[in-house]
C-alpha positions as CSV (number, residue, x, y, z in Angstrom):
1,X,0.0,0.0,0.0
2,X,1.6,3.1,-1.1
3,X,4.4,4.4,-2.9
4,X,7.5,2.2,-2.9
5,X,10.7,4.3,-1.8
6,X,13.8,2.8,0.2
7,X,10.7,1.9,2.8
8,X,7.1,0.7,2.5
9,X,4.9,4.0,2.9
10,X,1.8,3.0,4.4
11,X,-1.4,4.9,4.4
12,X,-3.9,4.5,6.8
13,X,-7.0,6.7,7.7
14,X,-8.8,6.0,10.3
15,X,-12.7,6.0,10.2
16,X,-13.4,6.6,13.8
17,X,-11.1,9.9,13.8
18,X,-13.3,13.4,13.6
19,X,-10.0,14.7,12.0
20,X,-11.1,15.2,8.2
21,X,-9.8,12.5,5.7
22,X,-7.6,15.1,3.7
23,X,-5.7,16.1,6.8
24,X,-5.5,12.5,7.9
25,X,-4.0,12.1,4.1
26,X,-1.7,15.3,3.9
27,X,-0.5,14.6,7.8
28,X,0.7,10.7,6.9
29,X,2.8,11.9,4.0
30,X,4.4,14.9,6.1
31,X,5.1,12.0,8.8
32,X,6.8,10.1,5.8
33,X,9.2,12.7,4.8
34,X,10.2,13.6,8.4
35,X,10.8,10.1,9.2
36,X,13.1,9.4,5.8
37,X,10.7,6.9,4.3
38,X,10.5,9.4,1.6
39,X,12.6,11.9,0.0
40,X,13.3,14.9,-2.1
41,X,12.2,13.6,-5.7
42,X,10.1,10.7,-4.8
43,X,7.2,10.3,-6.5
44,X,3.9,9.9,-4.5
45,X,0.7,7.7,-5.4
46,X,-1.7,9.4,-7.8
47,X,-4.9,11.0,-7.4
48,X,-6.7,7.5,-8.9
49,X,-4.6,5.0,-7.3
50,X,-5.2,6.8,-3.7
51,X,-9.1,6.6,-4.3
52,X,-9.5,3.4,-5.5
53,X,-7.1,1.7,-2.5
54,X,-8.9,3.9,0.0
55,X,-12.4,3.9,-1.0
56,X,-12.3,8.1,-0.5
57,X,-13.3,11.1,-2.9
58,X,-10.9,12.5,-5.3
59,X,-12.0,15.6,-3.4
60,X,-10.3,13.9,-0.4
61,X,-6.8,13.4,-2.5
62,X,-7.2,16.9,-4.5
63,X,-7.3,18.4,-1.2
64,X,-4.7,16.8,1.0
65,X,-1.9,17.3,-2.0
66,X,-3.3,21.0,-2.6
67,X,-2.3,21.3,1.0
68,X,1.0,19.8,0.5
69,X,1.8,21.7,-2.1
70,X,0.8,25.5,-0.8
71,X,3.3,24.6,2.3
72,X,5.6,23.5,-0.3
73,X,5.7,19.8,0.7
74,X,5.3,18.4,-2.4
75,X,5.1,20.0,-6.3
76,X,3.3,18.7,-9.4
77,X,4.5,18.2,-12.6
78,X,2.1,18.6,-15.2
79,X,1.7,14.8,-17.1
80,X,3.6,13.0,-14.3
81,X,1.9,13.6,-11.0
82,X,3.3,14.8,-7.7
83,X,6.9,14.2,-6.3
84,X,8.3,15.4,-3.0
85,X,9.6,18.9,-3.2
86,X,11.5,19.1,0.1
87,X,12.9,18.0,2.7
88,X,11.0,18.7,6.3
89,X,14.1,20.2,8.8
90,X,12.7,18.8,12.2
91,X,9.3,16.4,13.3
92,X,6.0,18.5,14.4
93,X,4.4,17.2,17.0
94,X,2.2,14.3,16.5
95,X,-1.0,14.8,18.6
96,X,-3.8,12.3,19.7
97,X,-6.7,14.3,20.5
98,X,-9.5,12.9,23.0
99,X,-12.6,14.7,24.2
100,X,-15.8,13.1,25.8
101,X,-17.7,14.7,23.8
102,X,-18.0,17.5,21.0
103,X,-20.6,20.2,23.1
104,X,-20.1,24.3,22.3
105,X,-18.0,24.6,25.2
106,X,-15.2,21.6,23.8
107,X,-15.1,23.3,20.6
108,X,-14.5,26.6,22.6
109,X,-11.1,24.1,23.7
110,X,-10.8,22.3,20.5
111,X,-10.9,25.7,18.6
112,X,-8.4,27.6,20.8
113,X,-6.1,24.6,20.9
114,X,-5.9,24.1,17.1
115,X,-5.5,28.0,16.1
116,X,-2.3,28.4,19.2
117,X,-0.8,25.6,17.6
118,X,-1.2,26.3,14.0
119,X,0.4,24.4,11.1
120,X,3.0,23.3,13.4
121,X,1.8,19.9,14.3
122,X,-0.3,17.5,13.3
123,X,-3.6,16.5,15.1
124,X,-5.9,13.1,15.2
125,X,-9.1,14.1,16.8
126,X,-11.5,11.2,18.7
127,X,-14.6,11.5,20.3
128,X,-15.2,8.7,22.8
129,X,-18.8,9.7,23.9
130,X,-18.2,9.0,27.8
131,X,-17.8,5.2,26.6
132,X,-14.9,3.9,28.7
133,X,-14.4,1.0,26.9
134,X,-14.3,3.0,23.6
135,X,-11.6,5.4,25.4
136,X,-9.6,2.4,26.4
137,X,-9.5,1.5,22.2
138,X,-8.7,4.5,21.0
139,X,-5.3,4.8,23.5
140,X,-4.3,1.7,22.9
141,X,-4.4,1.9,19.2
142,X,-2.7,5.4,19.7
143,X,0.0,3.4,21.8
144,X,1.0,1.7,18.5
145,X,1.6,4.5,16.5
146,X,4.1,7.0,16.5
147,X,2.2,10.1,18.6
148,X,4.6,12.7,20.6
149,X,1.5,13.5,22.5
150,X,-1.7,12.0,24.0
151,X,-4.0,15.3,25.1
152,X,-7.5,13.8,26.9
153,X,-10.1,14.3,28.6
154,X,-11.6,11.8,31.2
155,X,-15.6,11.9,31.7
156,X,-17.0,8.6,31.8
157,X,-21.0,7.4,32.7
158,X,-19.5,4.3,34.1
159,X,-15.9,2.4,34.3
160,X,-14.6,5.4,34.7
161,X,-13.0,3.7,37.9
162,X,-10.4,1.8,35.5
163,X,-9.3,4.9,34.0
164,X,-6.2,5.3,35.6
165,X,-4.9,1.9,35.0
166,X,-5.1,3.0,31.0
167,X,-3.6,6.5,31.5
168,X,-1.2,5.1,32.9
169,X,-0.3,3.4,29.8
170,X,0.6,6.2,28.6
171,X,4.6,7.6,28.9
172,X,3.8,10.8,31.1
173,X,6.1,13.1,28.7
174,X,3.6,12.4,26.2
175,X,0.6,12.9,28.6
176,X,-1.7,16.4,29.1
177,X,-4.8,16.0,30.8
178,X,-7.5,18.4,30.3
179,X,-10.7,19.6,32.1
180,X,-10.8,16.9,35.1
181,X,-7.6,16.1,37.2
182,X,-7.0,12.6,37.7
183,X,-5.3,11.6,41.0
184,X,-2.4,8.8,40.8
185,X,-0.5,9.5,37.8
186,X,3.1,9.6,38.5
187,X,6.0,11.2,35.9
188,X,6.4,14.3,34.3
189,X,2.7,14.9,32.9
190,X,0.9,18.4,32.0
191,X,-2.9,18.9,33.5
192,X,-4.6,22.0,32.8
193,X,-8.2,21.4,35.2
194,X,-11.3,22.5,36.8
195,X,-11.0,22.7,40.7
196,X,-14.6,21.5,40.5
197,X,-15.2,21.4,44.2
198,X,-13.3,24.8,45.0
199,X,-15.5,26.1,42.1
200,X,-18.5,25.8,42.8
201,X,-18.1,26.6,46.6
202,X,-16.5,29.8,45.8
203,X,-18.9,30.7,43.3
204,X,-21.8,30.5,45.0
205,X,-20.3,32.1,47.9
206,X,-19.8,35.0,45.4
207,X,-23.4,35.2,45.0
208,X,-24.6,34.3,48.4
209,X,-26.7,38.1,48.4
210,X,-28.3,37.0,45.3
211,X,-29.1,33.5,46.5
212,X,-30.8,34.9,49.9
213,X,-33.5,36.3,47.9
214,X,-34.5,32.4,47.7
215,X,-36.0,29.9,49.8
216,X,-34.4,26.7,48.5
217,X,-31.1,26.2,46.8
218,X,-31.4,23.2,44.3
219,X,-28.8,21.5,42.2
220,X,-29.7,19.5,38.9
221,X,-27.6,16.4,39.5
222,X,-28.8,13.1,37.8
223,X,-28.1,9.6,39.5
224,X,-26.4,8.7,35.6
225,X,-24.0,11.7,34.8
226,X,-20.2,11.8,33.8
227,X,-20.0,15.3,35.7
228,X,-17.7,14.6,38.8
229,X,-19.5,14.1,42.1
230,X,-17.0,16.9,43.6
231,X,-19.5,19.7,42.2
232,X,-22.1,18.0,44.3
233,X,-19.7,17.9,47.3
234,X,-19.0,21.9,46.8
235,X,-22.5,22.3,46.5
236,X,-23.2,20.1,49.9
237,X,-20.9,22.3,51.4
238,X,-21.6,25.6,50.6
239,X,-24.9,25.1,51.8
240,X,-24.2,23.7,54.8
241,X,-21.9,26.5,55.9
242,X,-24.2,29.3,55.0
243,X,-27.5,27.4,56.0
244,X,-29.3,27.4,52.8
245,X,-32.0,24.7,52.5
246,X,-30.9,22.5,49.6
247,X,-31.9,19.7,48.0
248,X,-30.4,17.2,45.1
249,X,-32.4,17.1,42.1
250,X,-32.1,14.0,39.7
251,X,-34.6,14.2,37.3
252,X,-35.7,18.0,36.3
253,X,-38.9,16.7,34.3
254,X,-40.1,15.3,37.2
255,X,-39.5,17.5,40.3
256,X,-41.7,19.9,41.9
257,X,-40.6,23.7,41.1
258,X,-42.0,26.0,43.7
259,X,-41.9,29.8,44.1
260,X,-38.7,30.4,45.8
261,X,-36.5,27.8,44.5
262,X,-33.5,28.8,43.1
263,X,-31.9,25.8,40.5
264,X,-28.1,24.9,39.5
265,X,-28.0,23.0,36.1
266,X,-24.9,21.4,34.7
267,X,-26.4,20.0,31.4
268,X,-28.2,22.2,28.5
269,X,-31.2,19.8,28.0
270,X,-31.9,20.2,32.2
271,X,-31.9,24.2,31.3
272,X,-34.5,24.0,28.4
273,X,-37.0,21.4,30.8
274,X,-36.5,24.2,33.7
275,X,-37.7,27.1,31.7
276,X,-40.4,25.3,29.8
277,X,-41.9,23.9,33.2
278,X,-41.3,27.1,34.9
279,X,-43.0,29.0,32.4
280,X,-46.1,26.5,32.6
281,X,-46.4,27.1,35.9
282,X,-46.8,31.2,35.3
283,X,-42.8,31.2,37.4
284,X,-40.7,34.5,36.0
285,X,-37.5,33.5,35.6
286,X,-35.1,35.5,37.8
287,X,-37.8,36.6,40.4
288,X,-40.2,33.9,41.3
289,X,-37.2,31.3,40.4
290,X,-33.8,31.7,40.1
291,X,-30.9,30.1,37.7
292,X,-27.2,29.7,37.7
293,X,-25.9,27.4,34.9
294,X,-22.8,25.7,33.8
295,X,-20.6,26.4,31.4
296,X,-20.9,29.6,29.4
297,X,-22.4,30.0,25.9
298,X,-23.2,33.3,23.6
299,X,-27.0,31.8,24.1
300,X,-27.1,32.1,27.6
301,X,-26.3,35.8,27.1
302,X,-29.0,36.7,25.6
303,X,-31.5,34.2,26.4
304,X,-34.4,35.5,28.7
305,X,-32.5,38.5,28.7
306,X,-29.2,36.7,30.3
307,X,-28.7,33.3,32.1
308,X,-26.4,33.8,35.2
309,X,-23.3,31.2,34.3
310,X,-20.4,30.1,36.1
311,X,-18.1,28.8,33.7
312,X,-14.4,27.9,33.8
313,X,-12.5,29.8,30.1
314,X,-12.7,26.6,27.6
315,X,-10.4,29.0,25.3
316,X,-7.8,29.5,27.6
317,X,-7.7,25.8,29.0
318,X,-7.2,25.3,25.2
319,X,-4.7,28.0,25.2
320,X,-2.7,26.5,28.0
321,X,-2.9,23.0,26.4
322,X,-1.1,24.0,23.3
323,X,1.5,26.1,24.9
324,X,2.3,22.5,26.9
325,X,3.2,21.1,23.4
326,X,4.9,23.6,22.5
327,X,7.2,23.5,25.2
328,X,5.7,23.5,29.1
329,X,6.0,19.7,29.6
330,X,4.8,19.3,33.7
331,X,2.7,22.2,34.0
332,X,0.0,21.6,36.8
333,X,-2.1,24.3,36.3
334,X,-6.1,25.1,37.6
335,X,-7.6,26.9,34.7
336,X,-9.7,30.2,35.8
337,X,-13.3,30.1,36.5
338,X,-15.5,32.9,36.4
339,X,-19.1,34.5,36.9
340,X,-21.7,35.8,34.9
341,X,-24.9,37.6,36.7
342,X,-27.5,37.9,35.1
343,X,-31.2,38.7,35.5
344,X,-32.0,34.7,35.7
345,X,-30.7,35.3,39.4
C-alpha cells in the first residue's frame, strides 16, 4: 500500500477519527518525509490510485496534496503527478486528540487549541462519547503509533474507575490531561483542570446576596451523569456552611418547582425542561425562580435576557494545552473560572 521508496509508505486513515480525511492524508505523508521513508524527488501515489485503495473522494486526494503543495511539501508536474519537493528540517508534534464529547464549550477548547498551535503539528481528533471501553481502544491503538503526545479528557457514565490503570499506559512526557484532574499518575505529565469542588463553593459564595432572595437552593444532579460528584460535594458544602436549604435534584422533568426555589443546572437539555416547566407554571424566571448554569455559551447571554453562568475559560484551557506542546511539559495548572450575573438570578 503506497508508494515504494527505500521503505514501505503506508497509508492508513482512520474512520473513527473526527480529523477530516484530507488532513489525515496530507498529515501521513508529512510523517513520511520527516521520518526518511521518503525523499526529495520521490514520487507519490496518484490521485486515482489513492481513491481506488482507499475507497475516498478524489476531493479527499485533490485536497490533501493542494495542501501539500501550498506549504511547499510536495510540487506537481504537469503529465507525471506529484513528487516530494523538500525535505521537512525537524518532526511537528504528533498529537492524539480525546474529548468526551463534542458540546459548544469543547469546541470553545478544541478551537483555541488548534489555532495556538497552528500548522505546526499534526492532530488526530477522537470522540469517545463518555464510553470507557471505547476510550480504552482508542489509547491503545494510539499506543501503536508514533504520537509525541496523548492530550485527553476523562468523563466517563460508568468504568470510569479503570481509567487510571489505562492512562497510565501512557509515557507521562507524552501525557496532558484536560478539564478533570486525575489523581495517581506519576511522571512528568501536563494537566490543565477545573477545581470542580473549590468552584463551585467559591462561586456560590460569590453570590450568596443573590441566593438569599430564595428559599431553596437546588442543584440538577442526575443519578447517571459523567459530571464529577466533587461539584455535588462543593455544593453540599456551601450550603451547609451558609445554611441554605438545599436539596439534590435527579430528574428535572419530574420535580416539583416551587416559588422560591433557586436551580443549578450542569447539562443544557436540564436548562430548556427548567424554563419550559417554569413558564407553565406562570414562574418569572429570575424573580419567582432563580438560575445559575454551567458552562458559558453566547445563548445564555442573551436568552431571557441573560442566564447567570459560572463557567471555567474553555479557550484559555485550550490556550494553555497547546502552549504544553509547545514547550511547558509538567505544568500543573487550575484553569480560571469565572461569573456571569444575570437577570436569571
Amino acid at each position: 500500500m503506497g508508494v515504494h521508496t527505500k521503505n514501505e509508505l503506508v497509508i492508513a486513515l482512520d474512520d473513527y477519527s473526527k480529523t477530516p480525511k484530507y488532513l489525515q492524508l496530507a498529515n501521513t505523508i508529512v510523517h513520511a518525509i520527516e521520518d526518511g521513508l521518503l525523499a526529495v524527488g520521490d514520487k507519490l501515489p496518484s490521485v486515482n490510485r489513492l481513491l481506488i485503495e482507499h475507497d475516498i473522494s478524489r476531493d479527499t486526494v485533490v485536497r490533501a496534496y493542494d495542501l501539500l503543495k501550498k506549504e511547499q511539501a510536495i510540487e506537481s508536474v504537469p503529465g507525471k503527478g506529484y513528487y516530494v519537493k523538500s525535505k521537512q528540517e525537524g518532526k511537528r508534534p504528533r498529537i492524539l486528540l480525546l474529548f468526551n464529547k463534542l458540546s459548544g464549550h469543547k469546541k470553545l477548547i478544541y478551537d483555541a487549541f488548534t489555532e495556538t498551535l497552528g500548522d505546526g503539528a499534526s492532530i488526530n481528533f477522537y470522540i469517545y462519547n463518555n464510553d470507557f471501553n471505547l476510550f480504552k481502544r482508542i489509547i491503545q491503538n494510539g499506543l501503536n503509533k508514533d504520537y509525541t503526545h496523548f492530550v485527553l479528557i476523562s468523563h466517563f457514565l460508568e468504568g470510569g474507575e479503570h481509567a487510571l490503570d489505562v492512562i497510565r499506559t501512557i509515557p507521562p512526557e507524552k501525557l496532558v490531561i484536560l478539564d478533570k484532574k486525575v489523581e495517581g499518575i506519576t511522571g512528568e505529565f501536563a494537566a490543565i483542570y477545573q477545581d470542580f469542588e473549590h468552584d463551585i463553593y467559591h462561586s456560590l459564595s460569590e453570590l450568596r446576596e443573590n441566593l438569599s432572595r430564595y428559599q431553596r437552593l437546588k442543584l440538577i444532579f442526575p443519578d447517571y451523569t459523567y459530571h464529577p460528584r466533587s461539584i455535588k460535594d462543593g455544593f453540599l458544602k456551601f450550603c451547609a456552611e451558609y445554611a441554605f436549604s438545599n436539596q439534590l435534584v435527579s430528574d428535572i422533568g419530574a420535580d416539583t418547582i416551587e416559588k422560591g426555589d433557586a436551580f443549578i443546572n450542569l447539562m443544557e437539555d436540564d436548562l430548556v425542561t427548567l424554563i419550559k416547566r417554569s413558564r407553565k407554571l406562570g414562574l418569572r424566571i429570575g424573580q419567582d425562580v432563580g438560575i445559575i448554569s454551567y458552562n458559558e455559551t453566547p445563548l445564555k447571554e442573551i436568552l431571557l435576557d441573560g442566564i447567570t453562568t459560572v463557567s471555567t475559560d474553555f479557550t484559555l484551557l485550550g490556550k494553555t494545552a497547546a502552549e504544553c506542546i509547545r514547550g511547558g511539559r509538567g505544568i500543573h495548572r487550575a484553569n480560571p473560572f469565572h461569573i456571569k450575573v444575570r437577570n436569571s438570578l
